[in-house]
PyMOL Python script that loads the backbone (N, CA, C, O; Angstrom):
from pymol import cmd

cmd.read_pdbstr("""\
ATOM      1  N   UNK A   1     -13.275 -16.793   4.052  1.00  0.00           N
ATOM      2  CA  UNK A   1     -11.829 -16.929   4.141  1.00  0.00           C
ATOM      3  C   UNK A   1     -11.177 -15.979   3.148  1.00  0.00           C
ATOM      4  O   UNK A   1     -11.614 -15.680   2.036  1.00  0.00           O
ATOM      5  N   UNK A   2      -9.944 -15.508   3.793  1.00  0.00           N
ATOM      6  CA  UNK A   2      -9.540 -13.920   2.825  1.00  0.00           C
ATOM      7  C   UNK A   2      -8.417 -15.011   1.841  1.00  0.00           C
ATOM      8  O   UNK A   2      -7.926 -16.076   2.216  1.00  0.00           O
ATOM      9  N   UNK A   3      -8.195 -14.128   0.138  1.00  0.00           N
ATOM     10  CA  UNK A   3      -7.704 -14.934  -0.838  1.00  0.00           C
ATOM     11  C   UNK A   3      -6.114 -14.902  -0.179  1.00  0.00           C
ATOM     12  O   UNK A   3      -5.834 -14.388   0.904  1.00  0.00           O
ATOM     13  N   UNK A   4      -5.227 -15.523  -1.030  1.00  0.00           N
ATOM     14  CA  UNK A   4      -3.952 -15.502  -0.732  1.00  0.00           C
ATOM     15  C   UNK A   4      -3.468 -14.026  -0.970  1.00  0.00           C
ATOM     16  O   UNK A   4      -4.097 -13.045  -1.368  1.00  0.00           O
ATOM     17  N   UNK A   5      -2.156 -14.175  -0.602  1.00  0.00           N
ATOM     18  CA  UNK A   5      -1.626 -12.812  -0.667  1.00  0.00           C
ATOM     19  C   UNK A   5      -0.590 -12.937  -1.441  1.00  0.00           C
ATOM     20  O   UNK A   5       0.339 -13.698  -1.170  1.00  0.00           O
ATOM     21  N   UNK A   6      -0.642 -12.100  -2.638  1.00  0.00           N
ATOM     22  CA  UNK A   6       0.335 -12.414  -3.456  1.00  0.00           C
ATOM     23  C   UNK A   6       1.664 -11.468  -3.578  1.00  0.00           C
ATOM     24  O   UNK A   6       1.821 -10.471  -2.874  1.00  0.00           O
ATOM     25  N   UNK A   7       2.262 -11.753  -4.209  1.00  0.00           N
ATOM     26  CA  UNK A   7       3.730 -11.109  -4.029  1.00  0.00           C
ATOM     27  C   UNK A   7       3.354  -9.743  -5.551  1.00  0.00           C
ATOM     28  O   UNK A   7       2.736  -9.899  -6.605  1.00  0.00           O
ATOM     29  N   UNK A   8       4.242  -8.204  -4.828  1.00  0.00           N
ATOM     30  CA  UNK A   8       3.442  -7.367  -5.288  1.00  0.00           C
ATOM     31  C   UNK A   8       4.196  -6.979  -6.704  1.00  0.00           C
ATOM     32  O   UNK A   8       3.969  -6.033  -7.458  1.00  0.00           O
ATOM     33  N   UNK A   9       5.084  -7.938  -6.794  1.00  0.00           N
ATOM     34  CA  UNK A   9       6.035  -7.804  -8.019  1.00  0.00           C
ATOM     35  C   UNK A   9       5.453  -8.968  -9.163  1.00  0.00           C
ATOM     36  O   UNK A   9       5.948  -8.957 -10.289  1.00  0.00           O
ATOM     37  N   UNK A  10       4.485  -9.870  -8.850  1.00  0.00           N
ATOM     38  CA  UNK A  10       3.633 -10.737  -9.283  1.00  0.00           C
ATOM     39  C   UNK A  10       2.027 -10.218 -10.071  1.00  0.00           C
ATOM     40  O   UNK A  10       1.295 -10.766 -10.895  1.00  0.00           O
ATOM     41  N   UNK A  11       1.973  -9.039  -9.409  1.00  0.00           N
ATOM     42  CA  UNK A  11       0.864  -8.592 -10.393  1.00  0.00           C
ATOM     43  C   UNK A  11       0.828  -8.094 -11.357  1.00  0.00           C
ATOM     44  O   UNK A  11       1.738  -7.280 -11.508  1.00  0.00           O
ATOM     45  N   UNK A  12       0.089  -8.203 -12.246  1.00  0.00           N
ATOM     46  CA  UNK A  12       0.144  -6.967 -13.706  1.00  0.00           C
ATOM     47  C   UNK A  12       0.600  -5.390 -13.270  1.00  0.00           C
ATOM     48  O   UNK A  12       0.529  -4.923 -12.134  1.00  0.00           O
ATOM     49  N   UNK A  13       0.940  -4.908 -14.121  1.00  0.00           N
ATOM     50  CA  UNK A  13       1.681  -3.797 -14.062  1.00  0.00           C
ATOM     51  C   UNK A  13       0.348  -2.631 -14.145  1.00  0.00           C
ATOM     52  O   UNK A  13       0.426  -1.482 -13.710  1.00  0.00           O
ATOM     53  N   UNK A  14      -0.587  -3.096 -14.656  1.00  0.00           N
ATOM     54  CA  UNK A  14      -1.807  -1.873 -14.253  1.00  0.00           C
ATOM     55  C   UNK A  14      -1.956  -2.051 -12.683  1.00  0.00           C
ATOM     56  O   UNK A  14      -1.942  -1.047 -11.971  1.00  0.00           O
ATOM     57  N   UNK A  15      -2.072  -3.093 -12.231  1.00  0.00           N
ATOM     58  CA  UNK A  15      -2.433  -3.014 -10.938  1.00  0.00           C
ATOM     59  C   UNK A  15      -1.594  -2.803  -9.758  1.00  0.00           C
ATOM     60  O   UNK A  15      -2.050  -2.668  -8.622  1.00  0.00           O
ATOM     61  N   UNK A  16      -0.163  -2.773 -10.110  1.00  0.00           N
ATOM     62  CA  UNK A  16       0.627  -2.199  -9.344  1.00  0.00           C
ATOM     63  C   UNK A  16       1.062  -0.841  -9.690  1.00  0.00           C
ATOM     64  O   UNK A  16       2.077  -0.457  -9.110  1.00  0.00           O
ATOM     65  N   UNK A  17       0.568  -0.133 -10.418  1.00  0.00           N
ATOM     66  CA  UNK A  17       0.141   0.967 -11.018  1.00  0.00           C
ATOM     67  C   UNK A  17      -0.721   1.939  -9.755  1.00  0.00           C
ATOM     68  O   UNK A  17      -0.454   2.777  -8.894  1.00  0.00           O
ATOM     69  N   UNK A  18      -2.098   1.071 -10.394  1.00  0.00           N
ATOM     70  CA  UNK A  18      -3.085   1.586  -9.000  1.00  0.00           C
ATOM     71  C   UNK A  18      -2.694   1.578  -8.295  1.00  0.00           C
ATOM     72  O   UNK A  18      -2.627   2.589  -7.596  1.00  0.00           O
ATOM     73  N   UNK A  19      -2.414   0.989  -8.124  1.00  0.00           N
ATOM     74  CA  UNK A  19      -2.067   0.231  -6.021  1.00  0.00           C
ATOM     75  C   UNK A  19      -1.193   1.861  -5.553  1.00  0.00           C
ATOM     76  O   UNK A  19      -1.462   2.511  -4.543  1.00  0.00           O
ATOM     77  N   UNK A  20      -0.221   2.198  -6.512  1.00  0.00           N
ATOM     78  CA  UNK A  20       0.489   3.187  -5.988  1.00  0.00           C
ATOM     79  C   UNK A  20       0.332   4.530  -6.264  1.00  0.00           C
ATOM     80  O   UNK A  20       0.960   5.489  -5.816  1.00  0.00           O
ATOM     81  N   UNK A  21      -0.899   4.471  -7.332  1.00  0.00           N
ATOM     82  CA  UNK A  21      -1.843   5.803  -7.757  1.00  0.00           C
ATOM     83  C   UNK A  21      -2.420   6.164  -5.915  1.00  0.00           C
ATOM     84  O   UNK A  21      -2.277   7.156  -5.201  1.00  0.00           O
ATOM     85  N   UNK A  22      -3.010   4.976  -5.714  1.00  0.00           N
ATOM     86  CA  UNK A  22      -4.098   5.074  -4.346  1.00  0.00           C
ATOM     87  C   UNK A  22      -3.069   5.393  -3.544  1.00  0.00           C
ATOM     88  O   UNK A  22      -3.381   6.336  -2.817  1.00  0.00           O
ATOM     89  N   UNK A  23      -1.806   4.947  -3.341  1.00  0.00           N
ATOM     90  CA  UNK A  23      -1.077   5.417  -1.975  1.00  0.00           C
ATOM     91  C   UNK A  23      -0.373   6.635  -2.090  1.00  0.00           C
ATOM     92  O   UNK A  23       0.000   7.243  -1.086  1.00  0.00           O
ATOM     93  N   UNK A  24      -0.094   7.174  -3.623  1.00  0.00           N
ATOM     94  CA  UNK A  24       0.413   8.877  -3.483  1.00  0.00           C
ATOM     95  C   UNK A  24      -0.976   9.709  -3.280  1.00  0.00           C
ATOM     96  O   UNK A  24      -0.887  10.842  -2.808  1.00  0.00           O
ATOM     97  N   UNK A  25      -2.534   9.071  -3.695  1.00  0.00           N
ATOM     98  CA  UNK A  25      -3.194  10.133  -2.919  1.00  0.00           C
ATOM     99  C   UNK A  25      -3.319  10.639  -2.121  1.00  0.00           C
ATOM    100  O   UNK A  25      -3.341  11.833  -1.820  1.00  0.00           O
ATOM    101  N   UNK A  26      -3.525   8.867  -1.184  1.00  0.00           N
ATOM    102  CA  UNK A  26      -3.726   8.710   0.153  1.00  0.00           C
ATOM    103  C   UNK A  26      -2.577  10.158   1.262  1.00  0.00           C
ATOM    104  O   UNK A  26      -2.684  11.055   2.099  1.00  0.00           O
ATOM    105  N   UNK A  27      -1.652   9.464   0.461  1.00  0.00           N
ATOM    106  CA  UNK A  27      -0.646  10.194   1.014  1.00  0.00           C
ATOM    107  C   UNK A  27      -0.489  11.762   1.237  1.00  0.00           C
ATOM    108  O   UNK A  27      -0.128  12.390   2.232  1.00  0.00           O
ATOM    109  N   UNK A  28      -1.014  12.317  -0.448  1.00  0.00           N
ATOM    110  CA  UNK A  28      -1.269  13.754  -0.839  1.00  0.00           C
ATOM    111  C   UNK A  28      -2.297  14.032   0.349  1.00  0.00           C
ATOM    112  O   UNK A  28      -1.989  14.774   1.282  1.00  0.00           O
ATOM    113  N   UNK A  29      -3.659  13.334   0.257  1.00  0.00           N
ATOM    114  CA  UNK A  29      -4.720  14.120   0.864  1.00  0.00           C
ATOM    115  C   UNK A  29      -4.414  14.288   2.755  1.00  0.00           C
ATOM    116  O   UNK A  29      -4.973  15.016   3.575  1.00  0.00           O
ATOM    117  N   UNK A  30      -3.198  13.180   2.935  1.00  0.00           N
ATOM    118  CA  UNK A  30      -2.921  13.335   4.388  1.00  0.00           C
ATOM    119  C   UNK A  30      -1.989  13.404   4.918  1.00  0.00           C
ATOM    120  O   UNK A  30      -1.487  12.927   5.935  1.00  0.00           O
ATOM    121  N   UNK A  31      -1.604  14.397   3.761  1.00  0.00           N
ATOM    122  CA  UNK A  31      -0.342  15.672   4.313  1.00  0.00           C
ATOM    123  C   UNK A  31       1.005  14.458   4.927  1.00  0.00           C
ATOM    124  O   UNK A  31       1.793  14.826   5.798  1.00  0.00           O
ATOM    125  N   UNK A  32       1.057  13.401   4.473  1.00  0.00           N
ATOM    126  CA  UNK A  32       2.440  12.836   5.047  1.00  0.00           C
ATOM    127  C   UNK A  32       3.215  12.309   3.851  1.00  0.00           C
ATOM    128  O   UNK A  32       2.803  12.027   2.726  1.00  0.00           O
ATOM    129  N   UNK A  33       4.532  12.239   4.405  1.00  0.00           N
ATOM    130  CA  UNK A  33       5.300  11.982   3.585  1.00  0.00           C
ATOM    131  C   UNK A  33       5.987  10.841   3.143  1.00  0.00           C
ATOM    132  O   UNK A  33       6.923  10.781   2.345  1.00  0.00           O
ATOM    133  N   UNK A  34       5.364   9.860   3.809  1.00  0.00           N
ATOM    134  CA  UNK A  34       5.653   8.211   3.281  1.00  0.00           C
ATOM    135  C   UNK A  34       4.563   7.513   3.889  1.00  0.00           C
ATOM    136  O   UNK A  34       3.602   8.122   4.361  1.00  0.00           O
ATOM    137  N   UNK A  35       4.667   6.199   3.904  1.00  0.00           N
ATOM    138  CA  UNK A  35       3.684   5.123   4.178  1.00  0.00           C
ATOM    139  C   UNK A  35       3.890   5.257   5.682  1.00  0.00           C
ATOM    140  O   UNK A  35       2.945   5.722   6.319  1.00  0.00           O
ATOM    141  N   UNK A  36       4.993   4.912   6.330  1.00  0.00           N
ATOM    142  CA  UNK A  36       5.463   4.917   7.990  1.00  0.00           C
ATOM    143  C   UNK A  36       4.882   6.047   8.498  1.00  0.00           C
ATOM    144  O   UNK A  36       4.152   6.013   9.488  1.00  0.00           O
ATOM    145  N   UNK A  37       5.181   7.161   7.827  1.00  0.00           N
ATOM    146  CA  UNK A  37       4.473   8.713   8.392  1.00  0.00           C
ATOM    147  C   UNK A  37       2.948   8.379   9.193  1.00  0.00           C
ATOM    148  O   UNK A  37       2.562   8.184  10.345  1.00  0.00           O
ATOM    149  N   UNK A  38       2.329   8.451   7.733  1.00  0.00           N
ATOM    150  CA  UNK A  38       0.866   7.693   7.653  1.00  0.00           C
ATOM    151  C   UNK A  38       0.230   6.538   8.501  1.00  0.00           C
ATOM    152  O   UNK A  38      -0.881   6.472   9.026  1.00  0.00           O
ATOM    153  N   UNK A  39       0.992   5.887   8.484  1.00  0.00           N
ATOM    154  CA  UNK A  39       0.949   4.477   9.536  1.00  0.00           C
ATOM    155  C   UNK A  39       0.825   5.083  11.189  1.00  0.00           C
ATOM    156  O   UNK A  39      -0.075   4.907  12.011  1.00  0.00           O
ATOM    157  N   UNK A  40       1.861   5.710  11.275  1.00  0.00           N
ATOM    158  CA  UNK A  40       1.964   6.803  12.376  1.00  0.00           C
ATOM    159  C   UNK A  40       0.792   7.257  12.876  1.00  0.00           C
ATOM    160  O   UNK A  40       0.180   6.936  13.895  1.00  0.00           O
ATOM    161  N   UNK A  41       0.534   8.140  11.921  1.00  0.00           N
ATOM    162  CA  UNK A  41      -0.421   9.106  11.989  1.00  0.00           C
ATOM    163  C   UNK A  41      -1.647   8.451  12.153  1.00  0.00           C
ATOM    164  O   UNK A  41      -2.236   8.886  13.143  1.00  0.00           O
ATOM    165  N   UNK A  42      -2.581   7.107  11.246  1.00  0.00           N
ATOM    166  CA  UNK A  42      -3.537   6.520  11.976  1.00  0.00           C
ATOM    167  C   UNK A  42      -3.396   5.945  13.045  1.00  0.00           C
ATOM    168  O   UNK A  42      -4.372   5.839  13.786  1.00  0.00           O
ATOM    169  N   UNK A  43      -2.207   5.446  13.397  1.00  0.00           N
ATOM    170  CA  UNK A  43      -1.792   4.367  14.454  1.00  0.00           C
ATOM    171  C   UNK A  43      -2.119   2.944  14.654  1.00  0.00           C
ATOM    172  O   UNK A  43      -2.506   2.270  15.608  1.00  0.00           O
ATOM    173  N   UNK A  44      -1.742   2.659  13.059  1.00  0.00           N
ATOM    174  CA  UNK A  44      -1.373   1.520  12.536  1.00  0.00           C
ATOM    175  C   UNK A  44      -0.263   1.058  12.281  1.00  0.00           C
ATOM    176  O   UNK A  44       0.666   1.670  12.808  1.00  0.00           O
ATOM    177  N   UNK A  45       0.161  -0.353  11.269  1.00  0.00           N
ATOM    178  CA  UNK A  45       1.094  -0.839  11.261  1.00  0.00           C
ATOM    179  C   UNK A  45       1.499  -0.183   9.508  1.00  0.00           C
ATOM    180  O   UNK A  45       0.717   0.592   8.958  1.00  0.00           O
ATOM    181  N   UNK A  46       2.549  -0.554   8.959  1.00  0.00           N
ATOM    182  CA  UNK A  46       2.565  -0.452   7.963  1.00  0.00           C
ATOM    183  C   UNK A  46       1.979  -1.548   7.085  1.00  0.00           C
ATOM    184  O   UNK A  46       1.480  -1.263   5.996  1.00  0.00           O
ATOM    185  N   UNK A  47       2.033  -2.858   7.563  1.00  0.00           N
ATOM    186  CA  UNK A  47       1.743  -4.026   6.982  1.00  0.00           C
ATOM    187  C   UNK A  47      -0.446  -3.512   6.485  1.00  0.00           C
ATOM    188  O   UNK A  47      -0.994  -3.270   5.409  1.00  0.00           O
ATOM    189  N   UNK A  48      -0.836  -3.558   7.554  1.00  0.00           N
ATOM    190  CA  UNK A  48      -2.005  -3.258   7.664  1.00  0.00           C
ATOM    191  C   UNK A  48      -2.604  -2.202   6.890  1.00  0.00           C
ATOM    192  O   UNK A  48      -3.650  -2.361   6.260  1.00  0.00           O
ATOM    193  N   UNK A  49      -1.894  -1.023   6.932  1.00  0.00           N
ATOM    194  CA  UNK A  49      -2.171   0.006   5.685  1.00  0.00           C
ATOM    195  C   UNK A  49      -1.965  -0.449   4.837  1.00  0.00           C
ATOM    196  O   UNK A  49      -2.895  -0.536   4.035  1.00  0.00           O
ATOM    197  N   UNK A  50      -0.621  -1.036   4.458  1.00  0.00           N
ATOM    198  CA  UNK A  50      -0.232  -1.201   3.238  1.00  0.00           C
ATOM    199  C   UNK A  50      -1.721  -2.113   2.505  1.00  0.00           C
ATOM    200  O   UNK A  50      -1.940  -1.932   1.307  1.00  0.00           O
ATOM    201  N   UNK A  51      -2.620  -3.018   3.281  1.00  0.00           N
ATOM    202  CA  UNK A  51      -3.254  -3.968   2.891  1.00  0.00           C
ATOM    203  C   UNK A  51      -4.855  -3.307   2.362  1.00  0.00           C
ATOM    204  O   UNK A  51      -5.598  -3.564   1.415  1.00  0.00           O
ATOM    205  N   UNK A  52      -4.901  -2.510   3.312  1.00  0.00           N
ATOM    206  CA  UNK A  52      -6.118  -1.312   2.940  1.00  0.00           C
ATOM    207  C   UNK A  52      -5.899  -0.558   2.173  1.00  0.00           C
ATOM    208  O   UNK A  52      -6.912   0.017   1.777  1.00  0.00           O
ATOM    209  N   UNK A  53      -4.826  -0.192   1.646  1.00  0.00           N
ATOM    210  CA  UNK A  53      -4.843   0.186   0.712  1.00  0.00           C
ATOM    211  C   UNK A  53      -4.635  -0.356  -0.820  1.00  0.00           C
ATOM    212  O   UNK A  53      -4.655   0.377  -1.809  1.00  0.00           O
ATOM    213  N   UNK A  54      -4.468  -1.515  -0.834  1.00  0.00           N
ATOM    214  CA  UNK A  54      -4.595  -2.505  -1.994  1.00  0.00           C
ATOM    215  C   UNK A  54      -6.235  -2.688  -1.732  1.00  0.00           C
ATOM    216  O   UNK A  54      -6.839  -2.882  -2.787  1.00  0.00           O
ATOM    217  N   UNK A  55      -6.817  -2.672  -0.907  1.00  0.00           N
ATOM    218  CA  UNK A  55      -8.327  -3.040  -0.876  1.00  0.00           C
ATOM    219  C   UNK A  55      -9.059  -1.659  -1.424  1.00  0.00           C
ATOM    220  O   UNK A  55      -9.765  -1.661  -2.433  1.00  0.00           O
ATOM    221  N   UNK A  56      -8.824  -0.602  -0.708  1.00  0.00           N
ATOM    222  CA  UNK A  56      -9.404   0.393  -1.300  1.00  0.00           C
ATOM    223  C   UNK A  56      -9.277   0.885  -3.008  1.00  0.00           C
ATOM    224  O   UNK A  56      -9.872   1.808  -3.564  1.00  0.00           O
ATOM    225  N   UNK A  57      -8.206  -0.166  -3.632  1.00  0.00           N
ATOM    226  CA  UNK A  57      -7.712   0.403  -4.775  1.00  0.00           C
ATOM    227  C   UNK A  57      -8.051  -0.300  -5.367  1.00  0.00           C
ATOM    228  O   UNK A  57      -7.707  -0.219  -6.546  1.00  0.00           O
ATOM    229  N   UNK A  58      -9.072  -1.612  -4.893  1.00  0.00           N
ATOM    230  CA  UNK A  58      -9.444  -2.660  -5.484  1.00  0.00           C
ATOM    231  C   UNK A  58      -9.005  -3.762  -6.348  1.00  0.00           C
ATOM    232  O   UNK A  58      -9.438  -4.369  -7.327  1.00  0.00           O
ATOM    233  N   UNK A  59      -7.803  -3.778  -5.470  1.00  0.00           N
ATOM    234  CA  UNK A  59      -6.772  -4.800  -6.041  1.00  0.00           C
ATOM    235  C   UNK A  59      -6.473  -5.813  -5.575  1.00  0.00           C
ATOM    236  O   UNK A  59      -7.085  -5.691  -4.514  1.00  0.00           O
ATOM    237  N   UNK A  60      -5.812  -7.141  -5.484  1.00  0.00           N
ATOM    238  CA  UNK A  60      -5.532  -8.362  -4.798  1.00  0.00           C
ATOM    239  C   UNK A  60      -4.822  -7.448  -3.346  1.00  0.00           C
ATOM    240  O   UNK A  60      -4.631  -6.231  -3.350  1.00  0.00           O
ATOM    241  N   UNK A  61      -4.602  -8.112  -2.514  1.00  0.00           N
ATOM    242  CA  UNK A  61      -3.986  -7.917  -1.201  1.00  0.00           C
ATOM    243  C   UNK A  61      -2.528  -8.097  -1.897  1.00  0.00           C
ATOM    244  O   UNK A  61      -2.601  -8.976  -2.756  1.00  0.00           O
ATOM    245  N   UNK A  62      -1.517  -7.661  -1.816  1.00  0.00           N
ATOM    246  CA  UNK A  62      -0.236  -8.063  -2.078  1.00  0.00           C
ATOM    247  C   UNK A  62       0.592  -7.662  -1.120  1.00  0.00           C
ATOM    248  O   UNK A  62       0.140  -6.839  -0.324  1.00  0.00           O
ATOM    249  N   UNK A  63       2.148  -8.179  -0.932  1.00  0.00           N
ATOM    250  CA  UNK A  63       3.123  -8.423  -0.442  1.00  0.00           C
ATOM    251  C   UNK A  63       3.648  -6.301  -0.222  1.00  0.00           C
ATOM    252  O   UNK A  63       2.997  -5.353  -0.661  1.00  0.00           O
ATOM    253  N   UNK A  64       4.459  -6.267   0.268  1.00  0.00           N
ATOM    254  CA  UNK A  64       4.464  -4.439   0.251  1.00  0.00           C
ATOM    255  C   UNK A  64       5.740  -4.558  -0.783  1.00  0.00           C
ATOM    256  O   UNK A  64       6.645  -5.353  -0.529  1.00  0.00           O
ATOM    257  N   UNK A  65       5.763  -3.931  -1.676  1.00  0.00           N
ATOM    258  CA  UNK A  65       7.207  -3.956  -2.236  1.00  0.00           C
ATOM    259  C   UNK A  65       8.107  -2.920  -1.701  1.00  0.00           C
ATOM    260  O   UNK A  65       8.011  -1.711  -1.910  1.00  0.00           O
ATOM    261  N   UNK A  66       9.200  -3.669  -0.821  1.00  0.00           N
ATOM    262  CA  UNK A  66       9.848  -3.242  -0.211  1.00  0.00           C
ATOM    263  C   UNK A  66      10.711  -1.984  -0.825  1.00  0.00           C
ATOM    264  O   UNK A  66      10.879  -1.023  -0.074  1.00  0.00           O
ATOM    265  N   UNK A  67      11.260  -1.938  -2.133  1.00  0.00           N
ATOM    266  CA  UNK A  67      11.888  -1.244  -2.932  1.00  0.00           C
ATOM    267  C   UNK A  67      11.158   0.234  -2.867  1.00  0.00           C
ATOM    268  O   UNK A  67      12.025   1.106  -2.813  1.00  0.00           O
ATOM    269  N   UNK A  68       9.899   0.745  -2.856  1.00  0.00           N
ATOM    270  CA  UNK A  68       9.383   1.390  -3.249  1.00  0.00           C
ATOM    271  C   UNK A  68       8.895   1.993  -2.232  1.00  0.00           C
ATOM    272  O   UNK A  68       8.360   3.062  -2.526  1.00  0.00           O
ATOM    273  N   UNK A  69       8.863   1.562  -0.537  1.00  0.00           N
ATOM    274  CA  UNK A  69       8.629   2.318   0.443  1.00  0.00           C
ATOM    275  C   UNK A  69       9.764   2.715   1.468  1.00  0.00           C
ATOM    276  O   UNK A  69       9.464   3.161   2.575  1.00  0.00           O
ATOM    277  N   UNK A  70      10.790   2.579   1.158  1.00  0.00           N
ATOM    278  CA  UNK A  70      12.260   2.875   1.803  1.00  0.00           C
ATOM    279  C   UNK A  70      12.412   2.541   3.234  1.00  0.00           C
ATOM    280  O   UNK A  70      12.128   1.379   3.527  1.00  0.00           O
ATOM    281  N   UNK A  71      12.778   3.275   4.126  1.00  0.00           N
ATOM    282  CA  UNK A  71      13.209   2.635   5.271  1.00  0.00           C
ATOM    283  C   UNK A  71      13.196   3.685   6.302  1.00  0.00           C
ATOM    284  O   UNK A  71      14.127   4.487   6.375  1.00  0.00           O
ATOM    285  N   UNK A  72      12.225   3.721   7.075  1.00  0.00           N
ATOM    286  CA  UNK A  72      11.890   4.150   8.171  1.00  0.00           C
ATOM    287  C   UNK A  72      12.759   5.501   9.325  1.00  0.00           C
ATOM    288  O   UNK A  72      12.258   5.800  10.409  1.00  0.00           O
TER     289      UNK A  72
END
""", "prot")
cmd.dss("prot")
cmd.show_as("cartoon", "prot")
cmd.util.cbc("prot")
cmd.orient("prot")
């Protein structure tokens, strides 16, 4: 059973740190220019990236902070 999902303004500040180290790479190494781009471009959701990429960064699953990925 997967842990809860916590709210991404709830974590320590190193780890919402990472979390957004991993998504300007992500981002750098694949040439797009926001999360939606990207989402696009695999042909995924944003919710769903957003979640793989807290996993790949080895962090809790968290909430997307809305503030910080703008609006479509």
């Amino acid at each position: 059973m997967a842990g809860a999902i916590v709210k991404f303004e709830e974590l320590p500040a190193n780890a919402r740190a990472l979390i957004l180290a991993k998504l300007a790479v992500v981002l750098q190494a694949q040439n797009s220019a926001s999360i939606h781009d990207l989402a696009q471009t695999q042909r995924t959701n944003v919710t769903s990236l957003w979640r793989a990429i807290c996993r790949h960064a080895r962090q809790p699953v968290c909430t997307i902070p809305l503030d910080a990925i703008g609006s479509n």
